[in-house]
Structures are given as structure tokens and as C-alpha cells.
TIDREN-971910 format. One record per residue (C-alpha): residue in three letters; x, y, z. Coordinates in steps of 0.001 Angstrom, whole numbers, plus 500000, padded with zeros to 6 digits. Layout:
<atoms>
ALAXYZ;...
</atoms>
This chain:
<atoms>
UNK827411105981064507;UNK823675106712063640;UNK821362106939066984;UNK817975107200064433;UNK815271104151065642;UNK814072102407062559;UNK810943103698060961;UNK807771101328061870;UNK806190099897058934;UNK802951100648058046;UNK800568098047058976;UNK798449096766056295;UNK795101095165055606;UNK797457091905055040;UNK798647092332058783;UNK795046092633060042;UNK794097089150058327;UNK796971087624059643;UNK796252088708063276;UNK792795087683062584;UNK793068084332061185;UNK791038085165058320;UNK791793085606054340;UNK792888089035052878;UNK789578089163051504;UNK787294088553053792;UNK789259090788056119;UNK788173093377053136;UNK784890092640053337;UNK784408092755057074;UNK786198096618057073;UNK783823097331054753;UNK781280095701055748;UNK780236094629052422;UNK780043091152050693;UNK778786087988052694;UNK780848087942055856;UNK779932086056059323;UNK779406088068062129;UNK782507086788064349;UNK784661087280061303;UNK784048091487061786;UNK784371091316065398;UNK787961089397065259;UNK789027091994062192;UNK787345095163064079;UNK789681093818067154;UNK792536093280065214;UNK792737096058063400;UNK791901098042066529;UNK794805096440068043;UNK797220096819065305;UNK796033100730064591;UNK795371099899060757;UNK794145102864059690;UNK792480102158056164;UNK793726103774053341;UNK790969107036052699;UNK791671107127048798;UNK791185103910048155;UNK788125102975050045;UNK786603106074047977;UNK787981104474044742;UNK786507101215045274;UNK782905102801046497;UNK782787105706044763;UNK782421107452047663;UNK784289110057050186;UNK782146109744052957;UNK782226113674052807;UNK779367116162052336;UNK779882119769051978;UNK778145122923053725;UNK778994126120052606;UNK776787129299054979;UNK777464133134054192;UNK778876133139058004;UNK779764130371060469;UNK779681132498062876;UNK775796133809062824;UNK774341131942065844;UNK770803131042063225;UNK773447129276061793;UNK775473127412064463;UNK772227125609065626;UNK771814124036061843;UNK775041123407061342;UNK775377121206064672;UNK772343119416063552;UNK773318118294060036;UNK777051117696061959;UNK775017115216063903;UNK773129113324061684;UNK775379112974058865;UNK778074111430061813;UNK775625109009062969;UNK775355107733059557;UNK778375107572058808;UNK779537110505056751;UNK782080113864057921;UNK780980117314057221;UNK783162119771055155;UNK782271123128056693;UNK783074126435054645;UNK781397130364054671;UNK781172132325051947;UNK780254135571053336;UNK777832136427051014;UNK780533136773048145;UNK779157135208045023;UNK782937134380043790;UNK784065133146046870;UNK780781130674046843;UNK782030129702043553;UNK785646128818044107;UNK784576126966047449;UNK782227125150045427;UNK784746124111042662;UNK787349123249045878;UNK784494120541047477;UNK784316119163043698;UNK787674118539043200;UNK787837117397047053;UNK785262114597045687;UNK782315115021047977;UNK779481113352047929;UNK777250116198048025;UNK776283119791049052;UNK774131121556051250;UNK774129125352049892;UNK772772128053051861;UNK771605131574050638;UNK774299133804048924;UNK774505136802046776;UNK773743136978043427;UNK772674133405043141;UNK771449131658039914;UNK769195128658040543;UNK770274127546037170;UNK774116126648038432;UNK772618124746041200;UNK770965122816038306;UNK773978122068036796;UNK775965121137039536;UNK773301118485040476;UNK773949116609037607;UNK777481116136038614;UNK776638115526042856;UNK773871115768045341;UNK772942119514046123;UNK770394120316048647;UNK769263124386048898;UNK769312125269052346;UNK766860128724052001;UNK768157129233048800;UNK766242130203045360;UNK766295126940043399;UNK764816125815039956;UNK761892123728039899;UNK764103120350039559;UNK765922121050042441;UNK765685119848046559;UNK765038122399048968;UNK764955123353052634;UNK763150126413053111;UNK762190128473056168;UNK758658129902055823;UNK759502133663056292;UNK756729135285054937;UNK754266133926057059;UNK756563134596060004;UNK756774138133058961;UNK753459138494058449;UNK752640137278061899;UNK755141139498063568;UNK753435142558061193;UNK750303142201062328;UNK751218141724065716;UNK752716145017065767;UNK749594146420063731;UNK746966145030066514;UNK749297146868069043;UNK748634150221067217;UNK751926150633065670;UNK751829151913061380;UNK755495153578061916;UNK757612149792061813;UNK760849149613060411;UNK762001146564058761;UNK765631145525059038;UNK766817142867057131;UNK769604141458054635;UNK769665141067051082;UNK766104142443049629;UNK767093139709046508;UNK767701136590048384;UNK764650134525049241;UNK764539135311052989;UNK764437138976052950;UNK762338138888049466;UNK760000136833051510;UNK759921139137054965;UNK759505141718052998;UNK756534140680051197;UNK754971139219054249;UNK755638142786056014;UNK753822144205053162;UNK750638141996052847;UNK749977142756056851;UNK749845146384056149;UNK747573145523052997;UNK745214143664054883;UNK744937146061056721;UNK744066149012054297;UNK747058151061054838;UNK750854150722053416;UNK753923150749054677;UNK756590153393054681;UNK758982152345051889;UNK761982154237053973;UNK761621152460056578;UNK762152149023054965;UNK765635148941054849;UNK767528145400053044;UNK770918146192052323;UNK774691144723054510;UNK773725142736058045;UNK776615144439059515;UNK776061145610062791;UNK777985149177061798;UNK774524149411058935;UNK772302148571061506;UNK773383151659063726;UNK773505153983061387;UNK770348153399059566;UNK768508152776062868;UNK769775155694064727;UNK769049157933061178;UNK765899156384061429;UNK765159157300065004;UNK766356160759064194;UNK764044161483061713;UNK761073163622062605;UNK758436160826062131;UNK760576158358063595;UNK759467154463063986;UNK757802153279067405;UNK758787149500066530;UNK761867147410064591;UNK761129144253063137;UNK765004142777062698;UNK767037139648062007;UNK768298138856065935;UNK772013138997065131;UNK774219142000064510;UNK771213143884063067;UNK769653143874066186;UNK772855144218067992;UNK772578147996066073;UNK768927148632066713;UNK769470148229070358;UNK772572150653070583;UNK770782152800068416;UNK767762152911070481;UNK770370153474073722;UNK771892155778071731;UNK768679157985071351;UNK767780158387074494;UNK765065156101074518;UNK764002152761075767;UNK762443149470075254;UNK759390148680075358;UNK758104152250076713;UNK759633153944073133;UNK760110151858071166;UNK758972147843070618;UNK761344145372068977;UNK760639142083067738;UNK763751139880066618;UNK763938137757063534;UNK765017134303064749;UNK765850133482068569;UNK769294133744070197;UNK770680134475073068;UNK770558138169072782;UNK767108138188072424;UNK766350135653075348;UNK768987137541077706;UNK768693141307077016;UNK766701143012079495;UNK763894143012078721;UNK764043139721077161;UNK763163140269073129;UNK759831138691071670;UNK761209136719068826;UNK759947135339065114;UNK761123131651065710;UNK762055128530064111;UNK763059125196064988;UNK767367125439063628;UNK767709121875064689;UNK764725120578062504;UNK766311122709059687;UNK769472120957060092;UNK767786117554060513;UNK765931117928057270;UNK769172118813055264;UNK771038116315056854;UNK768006114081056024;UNK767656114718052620;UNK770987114399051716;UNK770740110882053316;UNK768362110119051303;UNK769186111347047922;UNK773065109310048474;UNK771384105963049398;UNK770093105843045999;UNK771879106749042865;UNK769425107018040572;UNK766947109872039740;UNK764170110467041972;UNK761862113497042432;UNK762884116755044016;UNK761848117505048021;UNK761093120523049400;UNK759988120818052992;UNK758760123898054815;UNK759691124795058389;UNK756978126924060086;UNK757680129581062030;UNK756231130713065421;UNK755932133787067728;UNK757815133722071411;UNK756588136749073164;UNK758161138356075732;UNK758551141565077138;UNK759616144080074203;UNK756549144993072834;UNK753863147182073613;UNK751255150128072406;UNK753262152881070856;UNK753580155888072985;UNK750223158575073253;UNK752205160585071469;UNK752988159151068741;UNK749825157571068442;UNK748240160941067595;UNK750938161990065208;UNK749557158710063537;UNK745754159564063479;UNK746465163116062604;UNK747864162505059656;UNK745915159474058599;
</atoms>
């Protein structure tokens, strides 16, 4: 003799606007909140179905609105903390409006960004936020915009497309001359991916300082390749070795400057006395090291925010409108990692300029 309980049925939108004394379809239109409905007709539906636990049927809710709900991020690495704050941002915001958020990394792979990107498609999102990746080609952003809503988070796009972009150069030019006005010419640069727009952009910015100032830069000590920390060691402590060795690192504030600081450690010197470092972007490593880092910052949560923001905007509306772009500023946070270069060093500078 069988012992198995009978399955429960499934309840059903039917079941709802029985419990609700209301029609099938206006029990439709009060989960969806669409149509003429009165305003005690979606509070006895809400209660019944809440009572009941109808849960409505994903597919075809996206069927009938063409929509998922469902926007996609994809980030070359969830785990970067410059990231995490943006991420929670656009998390927020999207939620409050209604919408889930489809979180992927690419980690920096070009390929993988690509089959990710054909995975959200066939996953029917309603749109994209794309940050920066290897090899990218503004022109496939182009494309896939005619299909969804794209947003580039920091990302080169073409001149149709919708942007969020972090003002780097500027950020790097401050933190440049900073260093400059402090007397230091030997500054290495640390950063990742010398093609992508935010390196392209530090890098430029760390040039112009030097220009304005008459003199240029050491091109070997501008180094943009992986933003491992096992890179940022080696070339740092290389660097350090070197017989005209830089008194000051300018560096993104995650495992590059994880590297520079063991590096530093590792060469017998120390912070600020040796050597000055300024980080690019503010986490807790910088605010928590001893001595706490002075840091190139920017506001993650307005970056987030905007995206989220954007993307709002661009799915209320179907139809073509013009392309955004906002800027986020940056802004300097000193603290106690920089000063003069050692005497030293200082006349190694002027004897040879």
C-alpha cells in the first residue's frame, strides 16, 4: 500500500480571483497593475494571492510585457572592492524600481565578455550595463544596442552610444602634480590595461602634469600591463632596485598596491620617509594601512546610481532618444603617505637635470 501524500496543485491566477471575489481578469490586471483597476480590488488580490502563495508565472508575465524585469552587469572582477561599491548601488536602484540584477565578471577576457553577453541575450534581459574589458570594439556595443539597452560603464563607446565615465585624467593629473609640487620627477605609474579608457586616460593625465611642467616623464617607469598583485611586486620591487629608483607610486588601490607596498617592505624601505604612495581609488587598504594612504577618489555609489539611472530611463521609453554621457569627478583625500622625496635623492635629481 502506497504511503506517498498527494501532490498539491498549483494554485493559479483562477484561484486568486476566486478567493478574491473578483473576475479572472481584473485579478490580471491588479497583479500587474495595469489596465483600469480600483484600488480595493489590488489590495483584496495582493492579500489573496499572498495568502494562497500564487507565485506568477515568470515566462509569461515577460511574454505579455515584453519584459524580464532583468538587467545585466558584466565587470572584469566582482571581486575588486572599486567595483563592489557600484555594483551595490545599481543592485539598489534597479530593486527599488522594480527590476533584478544579473551579475557576471569577465576577467578581462574579451571571449569570455562575449559568450556572457550572448548568455544575457538569450536569457532575454532588458538591458546591459558593460564595464571596461580587453580588446573592446565600441562598434559591437553599437550593434548590440539595436537589439537591447546597453549602458558603458568606463568603457570606450561610439558616438551613438550611453556612457558612464569616471574622469581619470583629471584625477591623474591632480595626483601628478601633487607629487611634482612635493619635489618628486622619479614617479612610477602603475596601472592596468594602457588600451582601455581608464589607464589610456591616467596615463595621459600623468603625462600632461610633467608637461606643464617643462620636464617628461620616465617612460620605464609607467608601467600598464596585468593588475595582478604577483606584476605589481615584481615590477615595483625591479623598479626599486634599479639604480635611479622612484621616490613615489601613483597606483590603482587594489592588488597593485597590495604589490607596491610589499615591494616597498620588501626593500628595506618605508612609507612616507622613502618612498610616497598615492592610491588610485579609495578602499580599505588605503584608509587602514599605517600610515593611512592619500587616495585619487570617486564617488562608486554615484557611479552606480547613474548606471542604474540611465538604464531606468532608457527602458521607460522604447523609442529612440539621444545618447547620455555623464562624468564623475574625481577628488584628492590626503593623508599621511606623502611627502618631499628624500635629500638624497633630491640631488641625484638636480644633478642630473
Amino acid at each position: 500500500m502506497s504511503c506517498d501524500k498527494p501532490m498539491k496543485s498549483k494554485v493559479t491566477i483562477r484561484d486568486v480571483a476566486k478567493a478574491a471575489g473578483v473576475s479572472l481578469g481584473t485579478a490580471s490586471r491588479a497583479l500587474n497593475q495595469s489596465g483600469h483597476v480600483s484600488t480595493q480590488a489590488i489590495a483584496e488580490v495582493t492579500r489573496a494571492a499572498r495568502e494562497l502563495g500564487y507565485v506568477p508565472n515568470a515566462l509569461a508575465q515577460s511574454m505579455r510585457t515584453q519584459s524580464t524585469g532583468v538587467v545585466g552587469l558584466l565587470v572584469s572582477d566582482i571581486a575588486n572592492p572599486l567595483y563592489a561599491g557600484i555594483i551595490n548601488a545599481v543592485e539598489a536602484r534597479l530593486f527599488a524600481a522594480g527590476y533584478t540584477l544579473l551579475l557576471a565578471s569577465t576577467h578581462g577576457d574579451a571571449n569570455r565578455e562575449k559568450s556572457l553577453i550572448d548568455l544575457f541575450r538569450r536569457r532575454r534581459v532588458d538591458g546591459l550595463i558593460l564595464g571596461a574589458c580587453d580588446s573592446e570594439k565600441p562598434e559591437m556595443l553599437e550593434r548590440l544596442a539595436s537589439e537591447l539597452q546597453v549602458v558603458a560603464l568606463d568603457r570606450d563607446i561610439t558616438t551613438e552610444g550611453t556612457a558612464i565615465h569616471v574622469d581619470h585624467y583629471h584625477g591623474a593629473l591632480q595626483a601628478t602634480r601633487y607629487l611634482l609640487k612635493l619635489g618628486h620627477r622619479r614617479i612610477a605609474l602603475l596601472t592596468p590595461g594602457s588600451t582601455l579608457r581608464p589607464g589610456r586616460e591616467r596615463i595621459a593625465g600623468f603625462k600632461d602634469a610633467f608637461s606643464a611642467q617643462g620636464i617628461q616623464p620616465d617612460p620605464r617607469l609607467i608601467r600598464a600591463e596585468s593588475s595582478s598583485m604577483e606584476f605589481s611586486f615584481s615590477e615595483a620591487l625591479a623598479l626599486l632596485s634599479s639604480p635611479e629608483a622612484p621616490t613615489a607610486f601613483l597606483c590603482l588601490g587594489t592588488r597593485i598596491m597590495s604589490g607596491v607596498l610589499q615591494a616597498i617592505r620588501h626593500s628595506g624601505r618605508t612609507m612616507p620617509d622613502d618612498v610616497s604612495v598615492i592610491s588610485i581609488g579609495d578602499t580599505d587598504l588605503a584608509q587602514l594601512f599605517t600610515p593611512p594612504i592619500t587616495s585619487l577618489n570617486w564617488d562608486l555609489a554615484a557611479v552606480g546610481t547613474a548606471c542604474a539611472e540611465v538604464m531606468l530611463r532608457s527602458l521607460s521609453t522604447r523609442e529612440a532618444k539621444e545618447p547620455e554621457r555623464i562624468l564623475i569627478t574625481t577628488q584628492m583625500i590626503l593623508r599621511e603617505s606623502c611627502m618631499p622625496p628624500p635629500v638624497a635623492a633630491r640631488t641625484a635629481v638636480d644633478m642630473t637635470s
